[in-house]
Structures are given as C-alpha cells and as structure tokens.
ZAMARGU-4260 file (C-alpha; in steps of 0.2 Angstrom, whole numbers, plus 5000, padded with zeros to 4 digits):
<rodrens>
0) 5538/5577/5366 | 5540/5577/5349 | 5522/5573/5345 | 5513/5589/5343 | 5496/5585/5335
5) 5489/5567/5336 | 5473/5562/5326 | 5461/5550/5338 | 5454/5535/5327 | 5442/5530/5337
10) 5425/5539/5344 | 5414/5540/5360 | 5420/5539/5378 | 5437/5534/5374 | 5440/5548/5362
15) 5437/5561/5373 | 5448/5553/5385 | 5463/5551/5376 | 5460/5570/5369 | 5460/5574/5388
20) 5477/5568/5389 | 5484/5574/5376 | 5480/5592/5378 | 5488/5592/5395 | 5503/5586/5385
25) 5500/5600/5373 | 5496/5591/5361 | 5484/5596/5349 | 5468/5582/5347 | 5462/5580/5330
30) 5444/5567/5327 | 5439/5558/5313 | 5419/5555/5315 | 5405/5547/5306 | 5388/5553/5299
35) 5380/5549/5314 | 5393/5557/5326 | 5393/5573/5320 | 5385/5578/5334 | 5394/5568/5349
40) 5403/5574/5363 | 5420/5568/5356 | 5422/5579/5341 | 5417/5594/5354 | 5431/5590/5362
45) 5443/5590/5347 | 5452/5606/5340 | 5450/5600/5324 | 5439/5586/5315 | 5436/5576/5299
50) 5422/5569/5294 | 5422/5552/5287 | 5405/5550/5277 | 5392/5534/5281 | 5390/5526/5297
55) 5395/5508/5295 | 5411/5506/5305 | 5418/5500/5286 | 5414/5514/5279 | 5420/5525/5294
60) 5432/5522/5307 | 5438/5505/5300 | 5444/5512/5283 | 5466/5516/5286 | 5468/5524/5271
65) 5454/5539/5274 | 5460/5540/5292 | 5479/5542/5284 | 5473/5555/5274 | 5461/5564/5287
70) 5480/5563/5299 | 5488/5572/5281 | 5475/5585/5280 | 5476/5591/5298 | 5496/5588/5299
75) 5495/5574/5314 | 5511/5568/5317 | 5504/5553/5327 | 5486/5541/5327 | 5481/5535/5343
80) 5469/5520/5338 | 5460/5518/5355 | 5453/5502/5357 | 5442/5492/5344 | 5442/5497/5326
85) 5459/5497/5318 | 5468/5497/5338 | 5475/5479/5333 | 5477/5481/5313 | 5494/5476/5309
90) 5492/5482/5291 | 5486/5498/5298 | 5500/5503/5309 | 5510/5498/5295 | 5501/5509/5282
95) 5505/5523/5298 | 5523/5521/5296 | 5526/5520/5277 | 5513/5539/5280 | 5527/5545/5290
100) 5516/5545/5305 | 5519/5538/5323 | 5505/5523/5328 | 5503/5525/5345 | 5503/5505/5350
105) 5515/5492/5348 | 5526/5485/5333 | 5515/5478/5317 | 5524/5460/5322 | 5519/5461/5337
110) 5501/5465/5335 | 5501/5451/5320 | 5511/5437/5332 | 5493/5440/5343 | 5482/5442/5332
115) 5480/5422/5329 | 5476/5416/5346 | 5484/5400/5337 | 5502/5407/5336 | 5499/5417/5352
120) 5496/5401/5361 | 5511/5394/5353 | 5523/5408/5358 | 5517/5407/5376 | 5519/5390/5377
125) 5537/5392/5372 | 5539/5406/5383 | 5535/5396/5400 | 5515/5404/5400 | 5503/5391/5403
130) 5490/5389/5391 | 5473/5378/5389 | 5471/5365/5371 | 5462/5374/5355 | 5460/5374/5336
135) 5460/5388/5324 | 5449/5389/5308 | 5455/5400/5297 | 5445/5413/5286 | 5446/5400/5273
140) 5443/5384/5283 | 5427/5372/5275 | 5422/5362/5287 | 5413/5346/5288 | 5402/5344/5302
145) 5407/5325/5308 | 5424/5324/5305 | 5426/5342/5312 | 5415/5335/5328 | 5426/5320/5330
150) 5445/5329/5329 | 5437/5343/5341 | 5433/5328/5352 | 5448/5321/5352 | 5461/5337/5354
155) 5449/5347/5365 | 5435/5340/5373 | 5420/5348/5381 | 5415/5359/5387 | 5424/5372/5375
160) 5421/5390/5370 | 5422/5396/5351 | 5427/5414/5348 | 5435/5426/5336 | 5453/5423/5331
165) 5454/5443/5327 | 5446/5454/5340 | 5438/5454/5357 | 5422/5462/5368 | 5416/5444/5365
170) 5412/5444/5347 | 5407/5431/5341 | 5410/5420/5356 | 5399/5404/5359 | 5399/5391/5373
175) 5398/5373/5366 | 5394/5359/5377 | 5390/5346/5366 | 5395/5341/5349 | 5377/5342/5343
180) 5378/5362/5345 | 5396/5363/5336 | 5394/5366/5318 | 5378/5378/5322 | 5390/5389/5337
185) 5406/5388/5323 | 5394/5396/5307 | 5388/5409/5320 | 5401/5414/5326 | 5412/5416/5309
190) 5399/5427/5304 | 5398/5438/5318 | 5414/5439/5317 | 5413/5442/5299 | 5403/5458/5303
195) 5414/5465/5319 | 5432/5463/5313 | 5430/5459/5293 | 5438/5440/5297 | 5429/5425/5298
200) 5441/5415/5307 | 5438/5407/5326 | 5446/5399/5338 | 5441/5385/5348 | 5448/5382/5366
205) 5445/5371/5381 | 5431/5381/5393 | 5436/5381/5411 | 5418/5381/5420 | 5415/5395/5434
210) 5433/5400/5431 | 5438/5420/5438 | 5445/5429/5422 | 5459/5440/5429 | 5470/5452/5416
215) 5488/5459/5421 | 5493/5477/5412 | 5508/5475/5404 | 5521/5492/5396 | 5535/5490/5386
220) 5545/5502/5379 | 5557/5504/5363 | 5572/5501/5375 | 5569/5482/5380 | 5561/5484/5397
225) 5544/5477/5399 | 5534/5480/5418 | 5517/5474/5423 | 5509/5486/5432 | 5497/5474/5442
230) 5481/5465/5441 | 5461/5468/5436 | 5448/5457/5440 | 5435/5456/5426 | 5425/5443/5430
235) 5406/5450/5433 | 5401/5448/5413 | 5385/5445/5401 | 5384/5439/5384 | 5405/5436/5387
240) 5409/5456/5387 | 5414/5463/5403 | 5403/5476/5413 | 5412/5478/5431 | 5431/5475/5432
245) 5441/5482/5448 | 5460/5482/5454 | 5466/5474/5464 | 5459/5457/5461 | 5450/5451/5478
250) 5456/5432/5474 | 5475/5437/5470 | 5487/5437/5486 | 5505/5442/5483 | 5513/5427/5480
255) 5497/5424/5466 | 5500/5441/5459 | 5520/5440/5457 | 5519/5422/5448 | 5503/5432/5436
260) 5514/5448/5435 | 5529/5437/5431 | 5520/5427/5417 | 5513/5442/5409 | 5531/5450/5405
265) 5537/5435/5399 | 5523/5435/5386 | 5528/5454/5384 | 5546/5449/5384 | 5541/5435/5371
270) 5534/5446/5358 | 5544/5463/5360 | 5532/5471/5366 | 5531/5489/5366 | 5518/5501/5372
275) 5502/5497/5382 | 5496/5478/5380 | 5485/5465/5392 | 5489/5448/5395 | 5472/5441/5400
280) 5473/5422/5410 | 5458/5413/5417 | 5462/5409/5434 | 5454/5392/5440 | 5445/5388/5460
285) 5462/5380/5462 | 5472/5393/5460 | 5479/5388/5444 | 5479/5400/5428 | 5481/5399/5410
290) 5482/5411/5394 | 5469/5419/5388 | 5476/5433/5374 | 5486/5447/5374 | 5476/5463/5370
295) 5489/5474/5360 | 5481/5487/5364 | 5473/5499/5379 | 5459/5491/5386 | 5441/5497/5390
300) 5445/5496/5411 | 5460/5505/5410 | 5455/5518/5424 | 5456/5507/5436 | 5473/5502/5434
305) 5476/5521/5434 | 5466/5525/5451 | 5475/5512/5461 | 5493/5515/5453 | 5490/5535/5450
310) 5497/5532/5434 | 5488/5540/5416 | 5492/5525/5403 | 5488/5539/5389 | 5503/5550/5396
315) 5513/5533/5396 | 5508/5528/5378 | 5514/5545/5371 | 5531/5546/5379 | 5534/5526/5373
320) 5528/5530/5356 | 5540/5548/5356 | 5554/5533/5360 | 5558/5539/5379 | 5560/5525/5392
325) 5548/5521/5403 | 5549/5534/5418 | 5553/5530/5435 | 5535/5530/5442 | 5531/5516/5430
330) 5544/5504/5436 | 5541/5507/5453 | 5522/5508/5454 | 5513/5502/5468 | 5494/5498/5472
335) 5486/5511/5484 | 5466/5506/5489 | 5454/5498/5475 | 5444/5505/5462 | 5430/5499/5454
340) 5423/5503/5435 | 5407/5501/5427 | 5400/5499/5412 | 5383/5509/5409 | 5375/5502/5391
345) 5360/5508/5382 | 5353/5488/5383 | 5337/5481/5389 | 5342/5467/5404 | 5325/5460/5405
350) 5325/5455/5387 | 5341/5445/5386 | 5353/5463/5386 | 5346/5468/5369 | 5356/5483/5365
355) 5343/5498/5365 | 5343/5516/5355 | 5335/5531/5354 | 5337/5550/5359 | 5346/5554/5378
360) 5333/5569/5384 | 5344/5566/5399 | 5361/5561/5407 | 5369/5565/5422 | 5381/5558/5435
365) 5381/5568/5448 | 5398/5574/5453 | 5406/5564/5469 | 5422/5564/5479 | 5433/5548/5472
370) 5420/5545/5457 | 5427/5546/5437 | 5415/5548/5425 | 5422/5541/5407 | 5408/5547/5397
375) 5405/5546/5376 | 5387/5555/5377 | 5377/5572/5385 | 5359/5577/5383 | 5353/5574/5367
380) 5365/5562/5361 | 5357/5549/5348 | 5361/5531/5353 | 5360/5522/5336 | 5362/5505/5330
385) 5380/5505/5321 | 5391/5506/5339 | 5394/5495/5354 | 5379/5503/5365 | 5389/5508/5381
390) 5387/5524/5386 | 5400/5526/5400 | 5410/5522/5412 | 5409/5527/5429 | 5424/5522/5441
395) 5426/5522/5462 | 5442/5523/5469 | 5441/5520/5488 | 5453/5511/5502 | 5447/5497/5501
400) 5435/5489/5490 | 5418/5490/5502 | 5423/5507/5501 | 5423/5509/5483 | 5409/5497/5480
405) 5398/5509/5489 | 5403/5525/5483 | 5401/5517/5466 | 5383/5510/5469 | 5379/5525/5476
410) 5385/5536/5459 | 5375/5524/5447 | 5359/5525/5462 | 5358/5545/5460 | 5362/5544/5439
415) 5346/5551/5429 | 5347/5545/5410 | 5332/5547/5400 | 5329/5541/5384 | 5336/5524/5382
420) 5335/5507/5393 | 5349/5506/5401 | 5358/5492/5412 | 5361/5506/5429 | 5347/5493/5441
425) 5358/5479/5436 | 5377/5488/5439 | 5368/5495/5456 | 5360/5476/5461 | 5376/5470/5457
430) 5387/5479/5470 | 5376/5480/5483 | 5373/5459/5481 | 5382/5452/5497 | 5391/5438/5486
435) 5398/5451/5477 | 5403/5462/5491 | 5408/5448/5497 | 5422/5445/5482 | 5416/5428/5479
440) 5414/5431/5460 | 5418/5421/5444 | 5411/5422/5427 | 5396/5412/5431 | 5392/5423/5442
445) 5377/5431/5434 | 5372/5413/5428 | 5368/5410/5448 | 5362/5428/5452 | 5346/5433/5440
450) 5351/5448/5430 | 5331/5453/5430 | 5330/5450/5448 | 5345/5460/5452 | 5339/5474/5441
455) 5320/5474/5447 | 5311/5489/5455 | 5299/5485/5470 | 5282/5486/5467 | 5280/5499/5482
460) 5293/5510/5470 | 5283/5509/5456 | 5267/5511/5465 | 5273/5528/5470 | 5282/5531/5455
465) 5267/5529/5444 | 5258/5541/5457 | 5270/5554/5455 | 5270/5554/5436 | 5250/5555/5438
470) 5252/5571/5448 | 5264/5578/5437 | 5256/5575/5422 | 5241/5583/5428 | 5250/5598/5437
475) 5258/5598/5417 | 5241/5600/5409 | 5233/5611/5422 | 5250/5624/5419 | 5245/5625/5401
480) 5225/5626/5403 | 5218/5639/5390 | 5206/5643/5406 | 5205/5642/5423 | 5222/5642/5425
485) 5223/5650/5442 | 5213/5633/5449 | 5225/5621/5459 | 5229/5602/5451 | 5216/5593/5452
490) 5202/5604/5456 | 5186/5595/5450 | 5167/5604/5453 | 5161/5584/5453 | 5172/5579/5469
495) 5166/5561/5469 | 5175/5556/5455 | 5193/5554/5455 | 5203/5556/5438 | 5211/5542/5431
500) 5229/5539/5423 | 5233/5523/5413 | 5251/5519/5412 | 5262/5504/5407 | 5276/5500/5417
505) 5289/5485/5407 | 5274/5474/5403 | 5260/5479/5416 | 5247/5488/5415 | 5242/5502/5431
510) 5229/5511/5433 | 5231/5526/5444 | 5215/5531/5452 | 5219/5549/5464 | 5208/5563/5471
515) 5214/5576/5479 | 5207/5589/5491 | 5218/5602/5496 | 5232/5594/5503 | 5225/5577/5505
520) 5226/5564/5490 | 5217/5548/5491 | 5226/5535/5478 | 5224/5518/5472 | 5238/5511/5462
525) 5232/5496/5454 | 5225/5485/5467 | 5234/5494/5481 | 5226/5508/5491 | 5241/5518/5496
530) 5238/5525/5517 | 5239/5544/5518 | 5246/5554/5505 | 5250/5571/5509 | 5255/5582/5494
535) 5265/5596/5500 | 5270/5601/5480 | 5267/5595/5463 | 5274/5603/5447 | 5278/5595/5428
540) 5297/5589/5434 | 5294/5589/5454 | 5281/5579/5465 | 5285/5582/5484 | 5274/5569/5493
545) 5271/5561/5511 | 5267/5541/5512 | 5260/5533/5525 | 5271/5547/5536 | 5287/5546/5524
550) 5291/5560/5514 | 5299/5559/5496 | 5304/5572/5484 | 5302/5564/5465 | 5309/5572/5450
555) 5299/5569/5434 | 5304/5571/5415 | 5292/5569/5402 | 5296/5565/5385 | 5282/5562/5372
560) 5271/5549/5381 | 5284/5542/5394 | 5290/5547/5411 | 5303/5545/5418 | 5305/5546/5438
565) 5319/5547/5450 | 5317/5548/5470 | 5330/5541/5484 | 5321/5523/5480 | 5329/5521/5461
570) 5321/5525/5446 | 5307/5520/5434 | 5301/5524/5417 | 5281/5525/5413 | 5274/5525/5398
575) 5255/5534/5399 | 5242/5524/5389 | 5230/5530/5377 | 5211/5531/5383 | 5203/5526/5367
580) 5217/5515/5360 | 5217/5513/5341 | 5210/5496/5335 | 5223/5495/5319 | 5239/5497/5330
585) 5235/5479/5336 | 5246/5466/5331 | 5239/5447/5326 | 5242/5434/5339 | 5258/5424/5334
590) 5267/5441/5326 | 5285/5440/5328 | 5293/5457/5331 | 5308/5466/5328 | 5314/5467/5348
595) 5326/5483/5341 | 5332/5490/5324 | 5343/5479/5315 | 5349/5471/5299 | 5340/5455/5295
600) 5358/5442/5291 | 5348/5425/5291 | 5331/5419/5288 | 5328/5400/5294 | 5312/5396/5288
605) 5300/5397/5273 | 5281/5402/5272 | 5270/5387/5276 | 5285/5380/5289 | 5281/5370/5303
610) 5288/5376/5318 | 5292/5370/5337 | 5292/5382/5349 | 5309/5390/5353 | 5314/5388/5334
615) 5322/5404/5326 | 5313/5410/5315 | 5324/5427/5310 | 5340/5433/5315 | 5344/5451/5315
620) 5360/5460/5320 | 5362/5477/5329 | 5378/5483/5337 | 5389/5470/5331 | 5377/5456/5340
625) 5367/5443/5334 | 5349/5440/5341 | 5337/5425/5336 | 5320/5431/5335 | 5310/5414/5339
630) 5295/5405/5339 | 5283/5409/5351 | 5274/5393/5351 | 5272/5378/5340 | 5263/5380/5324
635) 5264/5385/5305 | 5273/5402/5297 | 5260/5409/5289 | 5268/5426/5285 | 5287/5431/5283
640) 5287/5450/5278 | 5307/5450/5278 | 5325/5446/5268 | 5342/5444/5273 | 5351/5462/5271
645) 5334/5470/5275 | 5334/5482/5289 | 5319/5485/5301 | 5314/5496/5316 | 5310/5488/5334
650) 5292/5483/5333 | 5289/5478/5317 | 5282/5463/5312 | 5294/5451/5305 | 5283/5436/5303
655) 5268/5426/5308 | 5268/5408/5317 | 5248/5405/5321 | 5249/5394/5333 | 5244/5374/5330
660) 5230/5368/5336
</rodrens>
C-alpha cells in the first residue's frame, strides 16, 4: 500500500476499529478528539493524536478544515471518515483531495448524487431499482401548512414517514398518519435535523406498514467492477435506529437475494460507486422491495457482513482507496453460518429510551468463543451528552442463527456495566423472545412486543438482589468498623431485632428486613418472607447465598449510594435510601423534570397557560434527540424556570403545572 499514515475522523467504537485494521496493514493511525474524549479508549489506541478543542460535534469532528490541518501536522496521507460526522460530506472529501490527501470513501459526486434522497430516488428509478413516491423540502423550503397538506395528499398518501434528506441513524425521522400531525412532524424534524447534520431539509416518502428493512453491502473499486457482498437484516429497531441487525437475512431465499444483490449493483453501477456503500430497500410481507438510500459509506453493522463472509471491509476500503482492484476473495465471497450484532446504549428503555450519561465504574464482556466485542468505552469512561449513547457492539457468529442468537444472549446475560442505564435486559429479552428466534420479525416488531416487558427483571431476582446488596452493604461497614471489627456481619447484642435496609429499585420502594445468626439469615423482602437462607459468605463485592435449597453466588459493586448486582439470574441496579430523608429535596406536586441533561430548543407554553394533560410543555435535546417533556395532568403553568438555548441536568425542575381542580 501506499498509504502509510491515515488520520481517523471519527471517535468511539469505530475508531478503534478502523485503527485495528490499519496497524495490521502497517499503517500508522492517527485521532482527532474532542474535550470530552480526551480520555477515551480510541485516542489510546492511536500513535498519535490531535486534539480538536470544545465538544460540540461542530466545534469538533464536524469542522474539515481543522481535521485537514490536524492530517498536515501529523503527515497522514489518508482520512478514513468512519461513519456519521463528515463520512458522507461531499465538500469534505473534496477539501481532502485539493489537501493532497486520500478520502478513504467514495468520489465527492457520488456521495452528493445520494445525498438528496430526491435525486437518489430519481437515479434508481432510471437505473431499473424500485422505489416508493416522496417530496423533498429543501433547507430553504417555506411551507404553508394546507396547501402543503393537500399536495402531500395527493402525490403520497398516508401513512408516510418524514426524515432527513442529509444523514441517517434516524434523525429527525417522524411517522405521519394523518395530515393533522404534518406541519408539526415537518418543523421537528428540520430542526433535528438542523442540529445532527447542519441541513434542514427532509424527505417525505410513502411508509410501508410492518415492512422487514433489509440492506445489501455493496464494493466498488476505481476499476469499474462493482460486487455485492450479501444481505443484512435490520429490522428489530426503536425510535427508527437500528439495535440488532444479523446476516444472512432469515426472510431472503436465493432467488430473493440474487434479485436484492442484483438491484444493489445497479444502484452502485448507476452512480460509479467506489469504495464501501449500502443500498438499503424495505422488503414488503409480499416479498416485494423498494429503495430506501444508499449509505455511501461503512455502516455501523458491518461485522456482520464480515463474520459470515470472512472478509475485513477496512482492509478492503484501504486497498480500493490505494486504487488496487478488488481482490479475488471479494468477488467470490460466500456466506458461511450467521452472525448477529448488537447494539449496547447508555439509554433508559423504561422511559421511552432516554439516552443516559454518567461515569462507567464498570464494563466487561466476558471473553467467549465466536463472540466480537466492538467496544468505544472501559472502566471509567464518561458517557456525556454531545454523542450518540451506544456503547458497543457485541457480535455472534454461529452455524446457524439459533446458534448465534444464543451465544449472543448469553454474552450480553454475563456483561456487568455499571454506571449508566443501559438497554442489555432488552437486547437479551429480544433474542431469547421465540418470535424472534423464530425469524418472524419486521420493524414493528417492538411496537407488538413491549420493550419494558422484554427488559423487565422478575420480582424474585430483585428480591434476592436487594437481599444481597443488604448483606454487602453491611459486611462493607462492618469491614471498615473503628471497633469491634473482628465481630462477624451482622452480629447485634439485642438479637430480636433485625437491621433494616431501605432501597429503591426503578420506581419502588423495598424494605429489606434480615437477621442473621451464624449461618442462618431470616429475610423479608418487601412483603415477601423469603424460605431458608443460608449464608455461606458475604463480603462488600461477593454475597454467596442458599434460597430455599438454591445456591447463588452474587457479585456487588457499590458506587456512592447505588449497587449494582449480577448473579446467573440477570442484573439489577439499587439505590439505598436515606433514613432521615431531607424535607428540602422534595419536589412540588405538578414539577416537570429534566428526564436527562439537555439543551432546552423549544418552549411551548407561557406562565399562566392552561394545559391538557399530555401537552408539551418543554423540549430538550441530548445526543442528537429530541424529547418532549409533557404535562403530567390538566391544569395551569404556574412556574417555567427555563429558555431555549438553556442547558439543564437530569432532575431539575423545568416547570410547574398545578393540577386543575
């Protein structure tokens, strides 16, 4: 090759995973990182790094000409974009060319003749690909509400789907089902997209209900030859971004995926394409599919294309940008077994998947035959507000999809992270759910299965849970006890009395009641009087118990007031309650609170408002996603202590809607 040094324009998971590749091409990987990822696991990973001050992504990883000039300072002879951020920036892989410097992706036309899902849609359509009725709006676009409402009637129908004409991951992508939510889904949407990808313009499209969404991995290289390297079923999503794709797709037989695989070069073919792209379709109950996008760029589930075909699509990408053909393993790949990915975010399921932050005290996915761990984050990471919130990805590879389904549940089951909320019960319900396993799956899926039921812990596990972190906590204070230390946890000279532990669990309240006398503990959890307990050990991170003739060994972690606890059955996270609770941390009935940290983009109402229940109230942004902040209940505003452009911390109190009478 004749790149020797290529700079890495993106951070996290996929960061470290390009440098991986590069280094075995000895290549020397050079990162670009913001304030706030000074300390991530990615610039580790780099021989060099530049540090791009701020932490807004326009201030960091979107800005070219400081990422043209940290490529100058190190001497990279080539940008690898990743995905996201600049990865499908005409102008910037321009700006890399006039620099001297390879882009690692495909020819600035290319990206641009995609990046209006208008004149991409146009192309295909004259290229033979099938594609669904839409409307573009433009970044300069006014829009009237009714006459808008009647042209979208009339060339689209519904239902449809809005989304972002520049960009993907589901920014700023609404559902629209009647014309009276239009002109509210068009404004939201511009202005999420506004804020992800710096252009306002959205695309409107005919939405094909309960439909599989099925991508095809396309390569090109600079000498005219364009292959598909097979199929990736992504159809398990939330809030329209993926979180379990796997290859092959169960729903594609091989007369299904030679018509998909032919399709997507043509689209290749149609555009020049050069480099690693996507041509994403949505396939239809009948068996009938129809353009999506093309992604000009690597995507996010990219391993599993390369467990199944044994390929590395970063090795690929760097001899098609050095201008060598396609090698001979491309052009004759094959599918060997299935893999599955998934996508583990710092995000709170039970509230609607509210991206969460905070400090990782721990992560760890345990090592396992045919399991890949894609991972952007260690112990002690800081999960902040200004990035997408997944963590990792952790991919199965099996021979057959049951297989690989299992191995991967079982990796997430055994993962310990600490620190943040995370979706791992969810991931974990969802491939052990027999529709799933099953392979009957399309995008509604998780509108038919509850996410919060998939995701929920049995009350016996938190029962046993909560009486573990008990014990823990009390072996933790008698190991630090100024006196008496040599007497065993939970010794008491008044016998009679057991001790008591207040903890929350999500919204619950549980009051662990235990005394123990030598080995014997009698324990009520809540209401439940839990049958014999034997304690056979009981440290600050270790609780060996026996219930009811079952023994379980449970690791606890405490950090500040919370515990978290793992054990064969799944994990839970405790927080212990204060005994005397302070009377001024309460709130007043009707408080609206800040469900995370976020910037404040709209206010809806005034002081003095009247207000339905369900109204929003404020809207605050956080990882390039919007969330409404509603009305609990009908009534007045009678407080509003924020502004747009304001930003708050989760919990605090944004406004006041006393309730009427």
């Amino acid at each position: 090759m004749t790149i020797t040094k290529l700079l890495v324009a993106n951070r996290g998971e996929i960061a470290s995973r390009i440098m991986r590749t590069a280094r075995e091409c000895d290549i020397a990987p050079v990162a670009v990182f913001s304030d706030a990822d000074a300390g991530a696991p990615f610039v580790a990973d780099a021989d060099e790094a530049v540090h791009l001050p701020g932490n807004a992504p326009s201030d960091t990883y979107l800005r070219a000409e400081a990422i043209i000039d940290a490529a100058r300072r190190t001497g990279a002879d080539a940008i690898h974009p990743g995905y996201g951020f600049l990865s499908e920036n005409a102008e910037f892989a321009r700006a890399c060319a006039a620099a001297g410097i390879t882009f690692v992706g495909p020819s600035p036309q290319a990206i641009e003749s995609m990046g209006s899902k208008i004149r991409a849609k146009e192309l295909m359509a004259a290229a033979g690909v099938p594609v669904l009725p839409g409307i573009t709006l433009d970044s300069d676009t006014e829009v009237d509400a009714d006459d808008f409402a009647a042209r979208v009637t009339a060339e689209i129908g519904y239902p449809l789907l809005v989304k972002a004409s520049y960009g993907g991951g589901g920014r700023g992508m609404r559902v629209v089902r009647d014309p009276s939510e239009l002109f509210d889904a068009v404004t939201g949407a511009r202005r999420e997209a506004q804020a992800a990808f710096g252009n306002p313009a959205v695309f409107l499209e005919r939405f094909v209900d309960a439909p599989r969404h099925v991508e095809v991995q396309i390569f090109g290289d600079t000498h005219g030859t364009v292959v598909h390297l097979f199929e990736r079923e992504c159809s398990i999503q939330r809030r329209y971004q993926k979180i379990i794709e796997e290859a092959p797709s169960p729903a594609v037989d091989d007369a299904l995926r030679t018509r998909l695989g032919e399709a997507a070069v043509a689209a290749g073919k149609a555009i020049g394409y050069v480099g690693a792209g996507t041509v994403e379709f949505v396939l239809g109950q009948d068996g009938r599919f129809y353009f999506l996008e093309v992604n000009t760029r690597l995507q996010v589930e990219h391993p599993v294309t390369e467990l199944v075909t044994g390929l590395d699509l970063v090795r690929l990408q760097l001899q098609v940008a050095d201008g060598l053909p396609l090698p001979d393993e491309a052009l004759t790949a094959t599918v060997s077994g299935h893999a599955v990915e998934a996508r583990l975010y710092a995000e709170d399921v039970g509230a609607g998947f509210l991206p969460a932050t905070g400090s990782l005290a721990r992560f760890d996915v345990p090592p396992m035959k045919g399991v890949r761990v894609d991972s952007g984050v260690a112990d002690g990471s800081e999960v902040g507000v200004h990035y997408d919130p997944m963590l990792a990805k952790v991919i199965a590879h099996g021979p057959t999809r049951d297989a690989a389904c299992r191995r991967l549940a079982r990796a997430l089951h055994e993962t310990r992270v600490h620190g943040v909320v995370t979706n791992r019960e969810l991931l974990v319900g969802i491939l052990r759910e027999p529709e799933f396993r099953s392979g009957a799956i399309d995008t509604g899926y998780l509108d038919r299965h509850d996410p919060a039921q998939l995701a929920r812990t049995a009350p016996e596990v938190v029962r046993l849970h909560a009486l573990a972190a008990a014990l823990a906590g009390q072996a933790e204070r008698r190991a630090t006890a100024p006196v008496l230390a040599s007497a065993p946890s939970g010794w008491r000279n008044v016998p009679n009395g057991p001790q008591v532990a207040k903890l929350s669990y999500e919204d619950d309240e549980i009051e662990v009641r235990y005394r123990i006398a030598g080995r014997i503990v009698e324990a009520e959890v809540g209401a439940e009087v839990l049958g014999e307990v034997v304690l056979h050990a009981a440290s600050e991170s270790l609780v060996d118990l026996t219930v009811d003739g079952v023994r379980r060994a449970v690791r606890v972690q405490r950090v500040g007031d919370v515990f978290y606890a793992d054990s064969s059955l799944g994990a839970t996270t405790l927080t212990e309650l204060p005994r005397f609770p302070d009377p001024q941390s309460r709130t007043a009935p009707g408080s609206l609170l800040a469900p995370m940290p976020g910037t404040v983009v709209r206010v809806a109402v005034d002081t003095g408002a009247a207000v339905a229940h369900g109204t929003p109230v404020v809207v605050l942004e956080a990882m390039k996603m919007e969330h409404s902040v509603t009305a609990p209940h009908d009534g007045t505003v009678t407080e509003l202590n924020v502004a747009i452009g304001q930003t708050v911390e989760t919990g605090a109190v944004l406004a006041v809607v006393e309730e009427a009478p």
